[in-house]
MARZA-81321 format. One record per residue (C-alpha): x, y, z; residue in three letters. Coordinates in steps of 0.001 Angstrom, whole numbers, padded with zeros to 6 digits, always signed. Each point is the difference from the previous one (the first is absolute). Layout:
REM residues N
XYZala
...
REM end
This chain:
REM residues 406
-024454-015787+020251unk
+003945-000699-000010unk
+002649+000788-002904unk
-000159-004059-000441unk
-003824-000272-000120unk
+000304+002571-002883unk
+002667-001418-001764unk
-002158-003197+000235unk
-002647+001374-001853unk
+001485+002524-002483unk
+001558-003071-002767unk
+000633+002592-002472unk
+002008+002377+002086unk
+002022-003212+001321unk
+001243-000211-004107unk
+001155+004150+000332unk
+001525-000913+003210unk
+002164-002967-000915unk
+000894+002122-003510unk
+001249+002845+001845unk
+002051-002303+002145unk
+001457-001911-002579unk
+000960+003211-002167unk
+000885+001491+003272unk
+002499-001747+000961unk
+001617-000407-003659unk
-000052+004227-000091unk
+002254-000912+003307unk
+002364-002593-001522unk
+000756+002639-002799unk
+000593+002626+002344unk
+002610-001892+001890unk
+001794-001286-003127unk
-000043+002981-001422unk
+001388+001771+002060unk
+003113-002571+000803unk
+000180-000022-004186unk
+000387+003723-000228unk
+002550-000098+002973unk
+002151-002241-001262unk
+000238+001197-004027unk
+000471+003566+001523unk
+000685+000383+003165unk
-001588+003336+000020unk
-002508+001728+002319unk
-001129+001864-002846unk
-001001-002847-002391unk
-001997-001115+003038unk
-001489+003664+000527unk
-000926-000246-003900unk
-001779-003025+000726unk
-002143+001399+002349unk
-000758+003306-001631unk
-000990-001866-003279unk
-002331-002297+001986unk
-001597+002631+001364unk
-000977+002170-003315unk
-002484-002383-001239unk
-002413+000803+003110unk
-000193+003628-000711unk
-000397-000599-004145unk
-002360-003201+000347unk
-001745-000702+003328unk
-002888+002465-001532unk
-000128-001744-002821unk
-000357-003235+001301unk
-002637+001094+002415unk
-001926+001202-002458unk
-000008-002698-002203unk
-001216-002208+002970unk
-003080+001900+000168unk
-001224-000470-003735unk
+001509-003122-000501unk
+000271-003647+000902unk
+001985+000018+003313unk
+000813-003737-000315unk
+001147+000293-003934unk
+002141+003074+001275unk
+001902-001815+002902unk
+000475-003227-001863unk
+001402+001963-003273unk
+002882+001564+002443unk
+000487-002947+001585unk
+001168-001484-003422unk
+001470+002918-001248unk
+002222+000105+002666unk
+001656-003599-000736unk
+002601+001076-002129unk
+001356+003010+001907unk
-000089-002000+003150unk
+001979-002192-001793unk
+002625+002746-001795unk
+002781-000269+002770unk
+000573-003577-000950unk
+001496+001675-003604unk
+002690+002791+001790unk
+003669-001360+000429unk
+001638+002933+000252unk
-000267+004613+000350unk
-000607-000169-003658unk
-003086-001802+000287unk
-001258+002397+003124unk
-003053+001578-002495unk
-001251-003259+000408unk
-000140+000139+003766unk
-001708+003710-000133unk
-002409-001091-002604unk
-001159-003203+001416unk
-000625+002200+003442unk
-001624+002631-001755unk
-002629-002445-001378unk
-000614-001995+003033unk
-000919+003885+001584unk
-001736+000745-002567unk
-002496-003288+000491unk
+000036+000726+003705unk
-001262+003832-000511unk
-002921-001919-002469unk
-000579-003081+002390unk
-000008+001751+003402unk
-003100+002317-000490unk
-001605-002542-002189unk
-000243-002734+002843unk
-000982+002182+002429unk
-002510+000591-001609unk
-001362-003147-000166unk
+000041-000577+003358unk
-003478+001427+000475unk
-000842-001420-003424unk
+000533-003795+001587unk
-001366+000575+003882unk
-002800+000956+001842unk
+000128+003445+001449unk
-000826-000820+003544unk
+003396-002379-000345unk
+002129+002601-001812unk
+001598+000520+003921unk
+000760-003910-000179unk
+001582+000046-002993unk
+002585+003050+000467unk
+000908-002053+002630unk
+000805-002511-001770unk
+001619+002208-002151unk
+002511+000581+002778unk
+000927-003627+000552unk
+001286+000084-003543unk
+002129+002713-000045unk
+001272-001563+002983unk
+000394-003172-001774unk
+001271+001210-003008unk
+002708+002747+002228unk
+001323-003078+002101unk
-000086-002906-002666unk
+000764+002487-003073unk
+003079+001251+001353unk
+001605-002519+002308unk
-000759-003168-002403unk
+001390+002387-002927unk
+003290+000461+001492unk
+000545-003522+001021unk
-000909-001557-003688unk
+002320+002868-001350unk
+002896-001192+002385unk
-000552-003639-000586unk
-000916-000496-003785unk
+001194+003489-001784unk
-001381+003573-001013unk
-001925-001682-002742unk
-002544-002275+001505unk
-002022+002562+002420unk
-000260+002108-003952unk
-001639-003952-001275unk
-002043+000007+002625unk
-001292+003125+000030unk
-000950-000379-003684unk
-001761-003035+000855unk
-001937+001521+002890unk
-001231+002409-002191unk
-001556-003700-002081unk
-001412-001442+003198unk
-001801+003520+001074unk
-001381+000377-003724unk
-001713-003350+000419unk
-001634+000648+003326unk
-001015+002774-001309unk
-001398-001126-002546unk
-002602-001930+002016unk
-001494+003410+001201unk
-003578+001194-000485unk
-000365+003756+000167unk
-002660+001771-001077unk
+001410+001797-003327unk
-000722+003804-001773unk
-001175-000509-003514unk
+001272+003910-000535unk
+001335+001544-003115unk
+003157+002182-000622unk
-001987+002908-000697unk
-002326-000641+003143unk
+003231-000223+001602unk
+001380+003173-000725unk
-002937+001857+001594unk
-000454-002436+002582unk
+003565+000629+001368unk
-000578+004100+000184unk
-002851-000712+001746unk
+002074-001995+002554unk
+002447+002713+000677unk
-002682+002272+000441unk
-002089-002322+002649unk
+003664-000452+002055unk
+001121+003813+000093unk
-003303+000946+000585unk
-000150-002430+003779unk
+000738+001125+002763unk
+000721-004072+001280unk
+001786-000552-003379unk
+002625+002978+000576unk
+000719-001087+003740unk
+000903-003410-001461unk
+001916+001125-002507unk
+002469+002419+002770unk
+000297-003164+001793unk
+001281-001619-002963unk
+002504+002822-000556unk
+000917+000565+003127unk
+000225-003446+001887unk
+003098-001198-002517unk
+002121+002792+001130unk
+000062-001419+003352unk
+000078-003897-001595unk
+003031+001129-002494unk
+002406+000768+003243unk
-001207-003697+001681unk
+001213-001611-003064unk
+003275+001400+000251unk
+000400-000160+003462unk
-000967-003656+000383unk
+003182-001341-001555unk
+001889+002661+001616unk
-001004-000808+003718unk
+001280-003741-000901unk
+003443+000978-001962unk
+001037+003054+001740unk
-001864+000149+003145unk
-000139-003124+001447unk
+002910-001465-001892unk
-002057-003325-000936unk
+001384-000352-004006unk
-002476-001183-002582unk
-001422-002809+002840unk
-001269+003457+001754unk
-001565+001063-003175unk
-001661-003235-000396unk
-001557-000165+003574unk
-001309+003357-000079unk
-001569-000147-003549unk
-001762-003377+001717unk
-001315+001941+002864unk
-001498+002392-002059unk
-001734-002341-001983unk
-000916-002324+003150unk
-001822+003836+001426unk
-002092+000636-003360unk
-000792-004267+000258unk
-001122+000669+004162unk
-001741+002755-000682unk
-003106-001409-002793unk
-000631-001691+003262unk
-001913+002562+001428unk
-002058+000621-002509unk
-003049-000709+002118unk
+000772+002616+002500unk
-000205+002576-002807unk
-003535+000197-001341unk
-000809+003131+001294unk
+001376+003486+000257unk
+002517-000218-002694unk
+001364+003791-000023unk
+000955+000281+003404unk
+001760-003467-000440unk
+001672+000908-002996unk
+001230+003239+001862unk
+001064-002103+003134unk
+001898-002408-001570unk
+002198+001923-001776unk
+000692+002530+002926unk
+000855-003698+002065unk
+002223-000493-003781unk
+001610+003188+000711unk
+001047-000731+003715unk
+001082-003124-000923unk
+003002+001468-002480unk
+000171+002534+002774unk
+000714-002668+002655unk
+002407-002136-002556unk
+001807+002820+000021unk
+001001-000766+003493unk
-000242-003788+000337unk
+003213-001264+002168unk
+000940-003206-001633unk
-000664-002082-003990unk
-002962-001816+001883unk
-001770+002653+000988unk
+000387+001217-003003unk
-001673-003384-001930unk
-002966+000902+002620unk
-000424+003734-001048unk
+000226-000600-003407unk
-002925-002988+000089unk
-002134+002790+002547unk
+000772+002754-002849unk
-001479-002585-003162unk
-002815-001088+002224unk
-001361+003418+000798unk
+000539+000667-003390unk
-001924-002706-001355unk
-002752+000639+001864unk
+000034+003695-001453unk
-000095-001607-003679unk
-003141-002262+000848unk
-001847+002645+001369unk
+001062+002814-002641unk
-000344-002626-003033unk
-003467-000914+001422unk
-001281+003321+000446unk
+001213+001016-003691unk
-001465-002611-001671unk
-003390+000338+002072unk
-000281+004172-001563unk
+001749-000297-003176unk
-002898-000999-002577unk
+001230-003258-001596unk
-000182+001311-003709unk
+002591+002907+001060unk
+001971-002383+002357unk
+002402-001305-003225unk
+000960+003834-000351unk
+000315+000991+003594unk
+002251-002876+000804unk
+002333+000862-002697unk
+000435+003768+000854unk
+000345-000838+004025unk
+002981-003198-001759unk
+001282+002874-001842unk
+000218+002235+002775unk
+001259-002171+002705unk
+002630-001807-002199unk
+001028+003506-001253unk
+000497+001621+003986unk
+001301-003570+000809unk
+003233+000270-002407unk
+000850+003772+000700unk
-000089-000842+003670unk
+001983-003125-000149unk
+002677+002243-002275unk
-000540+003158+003071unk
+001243-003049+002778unk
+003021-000817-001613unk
+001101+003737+000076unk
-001517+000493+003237unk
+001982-002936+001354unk
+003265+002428-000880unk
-001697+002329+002209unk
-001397-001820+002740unk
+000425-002683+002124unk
-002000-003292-000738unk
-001668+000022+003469unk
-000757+003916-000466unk
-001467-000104-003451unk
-002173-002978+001504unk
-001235+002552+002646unk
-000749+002441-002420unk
-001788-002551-001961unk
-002438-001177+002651unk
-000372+004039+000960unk
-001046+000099-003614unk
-002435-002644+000077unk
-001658+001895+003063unk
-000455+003210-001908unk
-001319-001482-002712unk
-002961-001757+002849unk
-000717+003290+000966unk
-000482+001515-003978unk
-002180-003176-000514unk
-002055+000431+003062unk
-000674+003417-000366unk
-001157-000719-004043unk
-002099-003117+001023unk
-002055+002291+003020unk
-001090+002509-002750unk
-001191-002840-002595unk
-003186-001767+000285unk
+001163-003593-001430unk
-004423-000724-000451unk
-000997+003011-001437unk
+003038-000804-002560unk
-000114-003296-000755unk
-003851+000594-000520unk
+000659+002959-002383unk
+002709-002149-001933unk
-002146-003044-000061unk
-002742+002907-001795unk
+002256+001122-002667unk
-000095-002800-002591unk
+001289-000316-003547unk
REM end
């Protein structure tokens, strides 16, 4: 079986697929934009640092929620609802003109968070909901080739069309790729919960009490906490290692944002070489992650670089597949709504504080040091997970979680 056998076969995913690209990409657009708008009404690297903190508060206040409302009700009815209700705040830039109308800009960014947090758990969740479990592997592969898409497409194509046509046409047509992924989503056919609210309120304490009380379930959850710290710093530096390193301008930022997309896109095609043995891969690949940043640190020349950078998303990939695979194979799929949307609000919340620790760090450090002690970091955090995953019997749990029903 092959990633494009799969995606042969699985119709429905292919609609969830081509939704998430779509809206994807048009989260990208905005990103780029707004970030030029922002620039030029203030020219301030603390309206920008606003932006970013106020982006990141609706994953720690909602992600929960949202998860939890994908397991009780209708996963397609909840993506395609934030899809729409998105439209207008995608579109909000369009009406600022000046710093008086800057609320505008916070609110509007707010909101589109605030979908994310509901959307992100949500559609993971259906992943399992819309494919066979023996091709859940495929799929998260698959999964990789769009964040690869969306990373290289998103942000290159967003800067261009901003550059060419104006700040307000990548807001249009994000609002209108928010249209386009409610109507292939609305072509989906999941299996829905017919629950009520009350059924809902017990139904979610018993879901918190079936995650504390795994083993499996807690192991995921430190990864989820811990793994961002590590990502937060390779955010910063990526940008950094173009501008200030390498001395390459925004053309540096461009190449090295397509190489990491072009490493998640190479590595769904290995999918096949995965299908067994998933912890020690998943503890492999991100000790090979960690020596990547550790070699980057020392790379000679902007090529090499380009090379490292594609190495460090391609290991990394591969770590996703296996650690996405594995989670949705032990998580029971009425609990997975809820235990996506603590692990989103988790990993978005370590994600931000890091990326705000790298900026000070970068007073402190060196670029090429602080990407040493990155990959270092990345290797600790192998040996924690290793050492966690030897005293946990992954059958013995997923059996016992399979056994405890609502």
């Amino acid at each position: 079986m092959t990633n494009w056998t799969v995606w042969k076969q699985e119709k429905n995913y292919q609609k969830l697929f081509f939704s998430g690209i779509v809206n994807g990409i048009g989260n990208r657009f905005t990103q780029v934009a707004i970030l030029t708008l922002l620039y030029q009404i203030t020219g301030s690297g603390v309206a920008i640092g606003l932006l970013f903190a106020i982006r990141m508060a609706p994953f720690l206040l909602l992600a929960p929620v949202g998860g939890m409302l994908a397991d009780r009700f209708s996963k397609k009815k909840i993506l395609i609802t934030i899809d729409l209700l998105r439209v207008p705040f995608a579109l909000s830039p369009v009406l600022v003109q000046g710093p008086e109308h800057l609320w505008i800009v916070y609110v509007g960014a707010f909101c589109l968070a605030a979908g994310e947090a509901l959307y992100v758990p949500t559609r993971m969740s259906s992943i399992p909901a819309l494919v066979k479990n023996d091709r859940l592997l495929y799929v998260n592969a698959i999964e990789q080739i769009m964040v690869g898409v969306v990373l290289v497409a998103g942000s290159s194509t967003g800067g261009i069309i901003s550059y060419l046509f104006g700040l307000d046409v990548p807001f249009i047509l994000d609002g209108i790729s928010f249209l386009i992924s409610a109507l292939l989503l609305w072509q989906l056919r999941i299996s829905e919960p017919d629950d009520t609210v009350p059924q809902l309120v017990s139904k979610t304490k018993s879901s918190w009490k079936l995650i504390i009380s795994s083993s499996a379930l807690i192991i995921f959850i430190i990864i989820s906490l811990t793994m961002p710290i590590a990502n937060g710093v390779d955010n910063v530096l990526m940008s950094v290692y173009a501008l200030d390193v390498f001395k390459m301008g925004d053309l540096g930022v461009g190449l090295i944002y397509a190489f990491l997309g072009l490493g998640f896109i190479v590595s769904s095609f290995f999918s096949n070489m995965l299908k067994r043995k998933l912890v020690p891969l998943i503890v492999i690949f991100i000790a090979l992650e960690g020596s990547g940043h550790i070699l980057l640190s020392a790379v000679p020349n902007f090529v090499t670089a380009l090379l490292t950078v594609l190495f460090i998303t391609f290991v990394g990939g591969i770590s996703n597949i296996c650690l996405s695979t594995l989670t949705m194979k032990i998580v029971p799929r009425s609990k997975q709504g809820t235990f996506f949307g603590l692990t989103e609000m988790l990993s978005n919340t370590a994600l931000g504080v890091s990326m705000g620790a790298a900026g000070f760090l970068l007073e402190v450090f060196d670029p090429r040091n602080l990407s040493l002690l990155a990959g270092m970091t990345y290797i600790l955090f192998t040996g924690v997970y290793a050492a966690m995953f030897l005293k946990v019997d992954l059958v013995k749990e997923k059996r016992k979680l399979a056994g405890q029903r609502d």
